[in-house]
C-alpha positions as CSV (number, residue, x, y, z in Angstrom):
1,X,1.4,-44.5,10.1
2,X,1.6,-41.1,9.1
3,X,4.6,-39.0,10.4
4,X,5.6,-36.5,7.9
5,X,3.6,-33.8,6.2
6,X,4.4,-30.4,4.4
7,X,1.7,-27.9,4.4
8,X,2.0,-24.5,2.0
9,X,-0.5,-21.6,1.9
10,X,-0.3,-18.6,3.0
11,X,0.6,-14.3,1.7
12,X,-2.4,-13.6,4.2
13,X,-3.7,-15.1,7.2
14,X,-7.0,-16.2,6.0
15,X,-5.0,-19.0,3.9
16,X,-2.5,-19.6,6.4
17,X,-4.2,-20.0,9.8
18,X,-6.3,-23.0,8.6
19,X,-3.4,-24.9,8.0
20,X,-2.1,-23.9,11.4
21,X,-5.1,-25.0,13.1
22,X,-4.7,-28.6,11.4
23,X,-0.7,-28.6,11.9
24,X,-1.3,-27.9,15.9
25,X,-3.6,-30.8,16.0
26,X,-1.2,-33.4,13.8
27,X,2.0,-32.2,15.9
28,X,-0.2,-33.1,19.0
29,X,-0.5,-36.5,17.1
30,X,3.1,-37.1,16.9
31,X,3.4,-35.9,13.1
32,X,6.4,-33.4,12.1
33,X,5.0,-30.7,10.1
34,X,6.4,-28.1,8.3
35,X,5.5,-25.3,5.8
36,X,6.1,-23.7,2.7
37,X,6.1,-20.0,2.2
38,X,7.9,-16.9,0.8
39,X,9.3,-14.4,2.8
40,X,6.9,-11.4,1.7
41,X,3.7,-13.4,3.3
42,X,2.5,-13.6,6.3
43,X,4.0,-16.8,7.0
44,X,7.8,-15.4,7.3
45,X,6.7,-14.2,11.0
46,X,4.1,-16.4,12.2
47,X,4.8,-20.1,11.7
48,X,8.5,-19.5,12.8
49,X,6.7,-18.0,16.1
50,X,4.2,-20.8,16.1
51,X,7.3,-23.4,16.2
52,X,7.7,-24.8,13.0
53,X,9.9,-25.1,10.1
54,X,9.7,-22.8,7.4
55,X,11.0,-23.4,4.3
56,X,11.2,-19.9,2.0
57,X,11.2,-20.9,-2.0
58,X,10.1,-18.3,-4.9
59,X,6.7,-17.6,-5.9
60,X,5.1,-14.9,-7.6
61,X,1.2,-14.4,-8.6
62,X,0.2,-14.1,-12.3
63,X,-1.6,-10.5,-11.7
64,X,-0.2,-7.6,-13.7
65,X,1.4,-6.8,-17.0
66,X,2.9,-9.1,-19.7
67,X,6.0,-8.7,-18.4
68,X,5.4,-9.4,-14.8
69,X,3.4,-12.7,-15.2
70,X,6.5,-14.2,-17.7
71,X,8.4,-13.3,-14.3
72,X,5.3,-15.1,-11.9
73,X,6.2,-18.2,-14.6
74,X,9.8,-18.1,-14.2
75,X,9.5,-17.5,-10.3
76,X,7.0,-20.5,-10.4
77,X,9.7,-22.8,-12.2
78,X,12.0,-21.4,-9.7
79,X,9.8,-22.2,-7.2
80,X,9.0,-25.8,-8.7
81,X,13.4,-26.4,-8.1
82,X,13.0,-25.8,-4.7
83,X,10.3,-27.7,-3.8
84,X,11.9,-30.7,-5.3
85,X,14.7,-30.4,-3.2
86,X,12.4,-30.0,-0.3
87,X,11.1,-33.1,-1.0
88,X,13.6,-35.3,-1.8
89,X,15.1,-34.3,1.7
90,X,12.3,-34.5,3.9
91,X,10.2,-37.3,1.8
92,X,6.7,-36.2,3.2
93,X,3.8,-38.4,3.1
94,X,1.1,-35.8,2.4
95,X,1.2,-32.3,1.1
96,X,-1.4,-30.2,2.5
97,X,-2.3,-26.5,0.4
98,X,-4.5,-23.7,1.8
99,X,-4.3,-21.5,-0.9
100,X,-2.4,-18.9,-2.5
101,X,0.1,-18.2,-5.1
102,X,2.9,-20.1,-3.2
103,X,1.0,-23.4,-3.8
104,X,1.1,-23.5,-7.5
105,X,5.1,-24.9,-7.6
106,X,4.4,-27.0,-4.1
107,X,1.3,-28.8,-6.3
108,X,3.8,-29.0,-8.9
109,X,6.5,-30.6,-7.1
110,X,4.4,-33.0,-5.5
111,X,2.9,-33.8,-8.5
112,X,6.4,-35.0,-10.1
113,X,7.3,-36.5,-6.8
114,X,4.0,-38.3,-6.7
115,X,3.6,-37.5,-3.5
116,X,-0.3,-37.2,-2.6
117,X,-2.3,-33.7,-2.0
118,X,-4.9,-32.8,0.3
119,X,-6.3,-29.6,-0.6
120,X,-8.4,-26.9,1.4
121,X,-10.6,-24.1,-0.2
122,X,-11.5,-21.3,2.6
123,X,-13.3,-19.4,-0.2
124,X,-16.6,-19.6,-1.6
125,X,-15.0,-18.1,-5.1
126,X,-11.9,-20.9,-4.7
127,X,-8.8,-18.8,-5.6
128,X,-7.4,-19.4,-9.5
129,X,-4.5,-21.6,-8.1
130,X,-6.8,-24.2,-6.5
131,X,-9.1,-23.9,-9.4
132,X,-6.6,-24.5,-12.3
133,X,-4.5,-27.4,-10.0
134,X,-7.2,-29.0,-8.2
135,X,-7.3,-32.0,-10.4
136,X,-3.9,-32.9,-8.6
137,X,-5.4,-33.0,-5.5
138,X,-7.1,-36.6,-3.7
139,X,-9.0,-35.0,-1.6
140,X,-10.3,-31.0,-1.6
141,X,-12.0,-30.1,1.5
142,X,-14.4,-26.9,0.9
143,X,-15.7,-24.2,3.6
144,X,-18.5,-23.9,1.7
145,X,-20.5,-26.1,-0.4
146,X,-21.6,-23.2,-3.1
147,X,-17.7,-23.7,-4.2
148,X,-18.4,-27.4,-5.4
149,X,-19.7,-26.2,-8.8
150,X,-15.8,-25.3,-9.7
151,X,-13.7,-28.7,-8.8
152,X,-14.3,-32.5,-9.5
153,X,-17.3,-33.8,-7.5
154,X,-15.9,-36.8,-6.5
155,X,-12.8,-35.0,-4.6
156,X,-14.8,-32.6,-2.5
157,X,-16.0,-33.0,0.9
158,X,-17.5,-29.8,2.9
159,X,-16.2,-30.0,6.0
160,X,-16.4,-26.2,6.9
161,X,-13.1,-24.5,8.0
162,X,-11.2,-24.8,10.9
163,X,-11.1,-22.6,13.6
164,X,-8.8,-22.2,17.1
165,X,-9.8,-24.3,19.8
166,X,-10.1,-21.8,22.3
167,X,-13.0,-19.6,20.2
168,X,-15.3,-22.9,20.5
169,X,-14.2,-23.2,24.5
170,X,-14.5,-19.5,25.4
171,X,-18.0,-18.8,27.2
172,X,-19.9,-15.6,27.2
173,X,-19.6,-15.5,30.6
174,X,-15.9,-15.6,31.1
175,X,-15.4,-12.9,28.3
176,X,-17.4,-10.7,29.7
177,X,-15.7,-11.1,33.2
178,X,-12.1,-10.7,31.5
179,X,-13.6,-7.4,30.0
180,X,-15.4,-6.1,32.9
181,X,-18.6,-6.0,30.7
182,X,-22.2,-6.3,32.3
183,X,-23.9,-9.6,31.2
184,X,-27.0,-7.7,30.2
185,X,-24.8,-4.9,28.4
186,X,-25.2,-5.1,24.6
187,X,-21.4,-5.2,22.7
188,X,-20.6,-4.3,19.3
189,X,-17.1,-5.8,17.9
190,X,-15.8,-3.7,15.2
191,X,-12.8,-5.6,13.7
192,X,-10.7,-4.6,10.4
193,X,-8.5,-7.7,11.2
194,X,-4.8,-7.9,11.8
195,X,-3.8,-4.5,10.3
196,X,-7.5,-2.9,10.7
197,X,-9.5,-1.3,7.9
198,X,-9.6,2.4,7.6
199,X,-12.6,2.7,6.4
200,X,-14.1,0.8,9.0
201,X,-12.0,3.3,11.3
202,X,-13.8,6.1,9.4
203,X,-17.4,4.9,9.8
204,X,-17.1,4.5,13.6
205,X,-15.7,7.6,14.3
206,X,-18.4,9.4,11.9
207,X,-21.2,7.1,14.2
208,X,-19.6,7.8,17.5
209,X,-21.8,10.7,17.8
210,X,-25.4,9.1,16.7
211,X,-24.5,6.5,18.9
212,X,-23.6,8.6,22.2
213,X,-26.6,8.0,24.1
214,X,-26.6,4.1,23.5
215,X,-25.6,1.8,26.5
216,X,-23.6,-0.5,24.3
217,X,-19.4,-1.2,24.7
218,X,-18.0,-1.0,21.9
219,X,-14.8,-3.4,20.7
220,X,-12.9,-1.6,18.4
221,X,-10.1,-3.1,16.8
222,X,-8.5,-0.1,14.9
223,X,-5.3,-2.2,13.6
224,X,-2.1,-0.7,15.3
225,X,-0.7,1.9,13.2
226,X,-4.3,3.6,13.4
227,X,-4.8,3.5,16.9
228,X,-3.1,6.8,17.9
229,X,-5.2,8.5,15.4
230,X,-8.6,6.8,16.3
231,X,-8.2,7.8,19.7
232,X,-7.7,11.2,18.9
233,X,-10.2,11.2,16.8
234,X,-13.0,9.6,19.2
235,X,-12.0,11.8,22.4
236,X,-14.0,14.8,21.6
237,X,-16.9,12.8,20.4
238,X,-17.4,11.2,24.0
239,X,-17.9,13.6,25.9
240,X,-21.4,13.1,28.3
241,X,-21.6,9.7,26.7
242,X,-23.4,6.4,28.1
243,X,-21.2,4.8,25.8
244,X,-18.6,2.2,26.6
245,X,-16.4,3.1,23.7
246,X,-12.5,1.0,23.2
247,X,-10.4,1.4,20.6
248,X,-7.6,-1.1,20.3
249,X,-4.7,-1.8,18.5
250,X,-4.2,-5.6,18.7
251,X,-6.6,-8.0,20.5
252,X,-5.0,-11.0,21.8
253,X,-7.4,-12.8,23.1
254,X,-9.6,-12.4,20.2
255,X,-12.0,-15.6,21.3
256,X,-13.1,-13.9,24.4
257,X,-13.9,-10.7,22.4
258,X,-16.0,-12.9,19.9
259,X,-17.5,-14.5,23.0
260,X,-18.6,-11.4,24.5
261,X,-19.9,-9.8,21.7
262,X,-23.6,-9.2,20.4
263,X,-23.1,-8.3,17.0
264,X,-19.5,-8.0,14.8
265,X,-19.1,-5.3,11.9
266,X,-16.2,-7.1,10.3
267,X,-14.6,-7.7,6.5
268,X,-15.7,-10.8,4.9
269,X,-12.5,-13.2,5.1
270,X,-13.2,-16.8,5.3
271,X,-11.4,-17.2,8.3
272,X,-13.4,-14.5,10.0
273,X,-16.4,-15.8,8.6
274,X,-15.8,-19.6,10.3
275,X,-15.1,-18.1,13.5
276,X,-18.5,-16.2,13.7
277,X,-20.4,-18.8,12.6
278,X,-18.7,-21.3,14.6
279,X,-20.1,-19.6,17.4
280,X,-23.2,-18.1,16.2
281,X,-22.3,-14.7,16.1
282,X,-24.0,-11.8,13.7
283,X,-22.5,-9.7,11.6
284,X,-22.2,-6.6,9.2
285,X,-20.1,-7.6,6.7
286,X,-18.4,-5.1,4.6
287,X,-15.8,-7.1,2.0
288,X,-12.7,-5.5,1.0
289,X,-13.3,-4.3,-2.5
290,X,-9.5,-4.8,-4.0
291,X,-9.8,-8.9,-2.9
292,X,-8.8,-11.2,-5.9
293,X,-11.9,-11.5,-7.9
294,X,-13.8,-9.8,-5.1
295,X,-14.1,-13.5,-3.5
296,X,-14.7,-11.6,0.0
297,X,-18.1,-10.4,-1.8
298,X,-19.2,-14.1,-3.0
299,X,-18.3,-15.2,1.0
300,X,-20.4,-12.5,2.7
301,X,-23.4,-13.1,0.7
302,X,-23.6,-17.2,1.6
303,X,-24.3,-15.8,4.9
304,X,-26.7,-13.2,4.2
305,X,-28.5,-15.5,1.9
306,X,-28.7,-17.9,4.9
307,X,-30.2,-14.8,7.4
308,X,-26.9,-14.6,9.2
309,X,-25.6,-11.0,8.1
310,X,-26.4,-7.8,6.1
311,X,-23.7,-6.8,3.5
312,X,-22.4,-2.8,3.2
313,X,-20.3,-1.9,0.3
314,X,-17.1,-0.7,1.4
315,X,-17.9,2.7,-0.8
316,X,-21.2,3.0,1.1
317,X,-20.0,1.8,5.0
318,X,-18.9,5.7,5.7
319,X,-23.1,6.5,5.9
320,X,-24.5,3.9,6.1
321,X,-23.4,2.1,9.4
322,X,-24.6,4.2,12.0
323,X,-28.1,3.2,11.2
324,X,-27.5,-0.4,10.1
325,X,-25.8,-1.3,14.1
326,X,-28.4,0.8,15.4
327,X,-31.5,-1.3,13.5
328,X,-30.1,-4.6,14.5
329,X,-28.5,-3.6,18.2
330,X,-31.8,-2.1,19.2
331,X,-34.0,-5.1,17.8
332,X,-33.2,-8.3,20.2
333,X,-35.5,-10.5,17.8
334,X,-34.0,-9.8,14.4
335,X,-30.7,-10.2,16.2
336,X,-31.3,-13.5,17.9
337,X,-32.5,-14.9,14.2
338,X,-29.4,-14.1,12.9
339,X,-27.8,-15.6,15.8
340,X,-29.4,-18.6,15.1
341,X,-29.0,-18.7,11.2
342,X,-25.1,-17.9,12.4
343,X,-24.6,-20.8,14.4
344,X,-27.2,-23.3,11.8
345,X,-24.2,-22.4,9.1
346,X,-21.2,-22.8,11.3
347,X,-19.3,-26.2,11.3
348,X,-17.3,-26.0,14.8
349,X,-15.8,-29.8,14.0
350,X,-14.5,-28.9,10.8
351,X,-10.9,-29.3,12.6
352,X,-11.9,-32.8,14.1
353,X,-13.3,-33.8,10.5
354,X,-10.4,-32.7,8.7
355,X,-7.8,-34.3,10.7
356,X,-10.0,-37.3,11.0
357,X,-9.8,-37.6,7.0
358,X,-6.0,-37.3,6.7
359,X,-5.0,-39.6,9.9
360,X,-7.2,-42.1,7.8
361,X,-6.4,-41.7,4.4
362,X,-4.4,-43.9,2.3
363,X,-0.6,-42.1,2.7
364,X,-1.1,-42.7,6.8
């Protein structure tokens, strides 16, 4: 019976938060979990937060000059030490990686230890750590099956990627309630995730005034250190306006806000991507240009090759997204196709099937 497993991923949320979803699930199951990281990601505040161990070893990507990748390598050997140690103490029975440059000495270490891997790809360009390692891995479960062409066939499964459990449970009608939001009232979500986008910031404020007249609420997730600024911005704009405009710092209760909305203008991280499609939500998608390999790009055009989103360049978003919100807010039946073609590409049990696969696989 499995009882002991040691996930790693992490640097951002979009490769940590999958393997949070699947570590709440397994610790409901009786299983300890606990996770690798460094102390510069993302990881260092959250999973201690969330309740479980985390153990810090060093890790370095390979990006940059000559001299800093010979470092990544010797960081990565460091890295390697530690997680033997790790292992040897807490002898898990499954290593589970989401991603990142702190799983290339985990996969390492597990390799040595023989200890077996289950792998998760959020990306539809798989990062260059899963890429290069994957052949370590039993099992590599994709988010989307356009990343296939770069790992063994016989080790992938697409089993989409998982999402809270409260965005699948939250229902239109309770978001709008918690809001205060009409149920006939159209709502834009604009969200830069954790830390906001400013250009994002940028292109609202420059469409605050082309949209003054519309009868829309408007979510806008600034990220907190722009909030003070976005609100200064915006106050002059609104003046005799019929719109419902809210810029926020941090939303907690981000799965009511996806609930309530009409139509997201969002980045193009995978995480973000599962959670609109999960429940069939449209979108303007506007990837982050500096991404590693601009794999934000290759995610946001599986869905607008599917009908589910249109695609701004980040360099372009500043004039162009007053008119693109506007074309699809003001058209209910282009908007309900993409709704559709949202919720055809989302994979809402991609938790249930993941878990499913490592509560029956052969280390359990």
């Amino acid at each position: 019976m499995l009882s002991r497993v040691v996930l790693a991923g992490g640097g951002t949320g979009g490769h940590l938060y999958p393997g949070l979803a699947v570590a709440d699930r397994l610790r409901e199951n009786g299983v300890d979990c606990r996770f690798v990281g460094t102390s510069r990601g993302i990881e260092a505040r959250v999973v201690p937060q969330r309740g479980y161990p985390l153990h810090l070893i060093h890790a370095r990507g390979l990006a940059g000059k000559p001299w800093h990748k010979l470092w990544a390598v010797l960081q990565t050997l460091w890295g390697v030490y530690d997680c033997l140690g790790l292992i040897s103490r807490h002898r898990p029975q499954l290593l589970i990686t989401t991603g990142g440059y702190v799983c290339a000495p985990v996969l390492l270490a597990a390799r040595l230890r023989k200890v077996p891997i289950l792998m998760l790809e959020q990306n539809a360009l798989p990062g260059k750590v899963n890429r290069k390692l994957a052949s370590l891995a039993y099992r590599i479960c994709l988010s989307f099956e356009e990343s296939s062409k770069y790992f063994p066939a016989d080790r992938c499964v697409t089993t989409g990627n998982p999402v809270r459990q409260e965005i699948l449970r939250a229902t239109r009608a309770e978001a709008r309630q918690h809001f205060g939001i009409e149920a006939a009232r159209p709502v834009l979500l604009v969200t830069g995730a954790s830390q906001g986008a400013a250009s994002l910031n940028e292109a609202v404020l420059r469409s605050l005034p082309l949209w003054k007249e519309k009868a829309w609420t408007i979510l806008h997730l600034t990220g907190p250190n722009h909030l003070a600024e976005v609100e200064q911005k915006s106050r002059p704009l609104l003046s005799d306006t019929m719109l419902d405009y809210r810029p926020i710092g941090y939303m907690a209760e981000m799965h009511l806000a996806l609930a309530a909305s009409d139509l997201a203008v969002a980045r193009a991280g995978a995480s973000t991507l599962a959670e609109f499609t999960a429940v069939g939500l449209p979108s303007i998608l506007v990837p982050y240009p500096w991404a590693a390999e601009r794999h934000q790009d290759h995610n946001a055009d599986t869905l607008v090759n599917r009908g589910a989103a249109l695609k701004l360049d980040d360099s372009a978003v500043v004039e162009l997204l007053a008119d693109a919100v506007a074309s699809l807010m003001e058209d209910s039946q282009r908007l309900g196709k993409m709704a559709e073609a949202s919720l055809a590409g989302g994979r809402p049990q991609a938790l249930d099937q993941i878990v499913d696969l490592i509560e029956k696989g052969p280390w359990a």
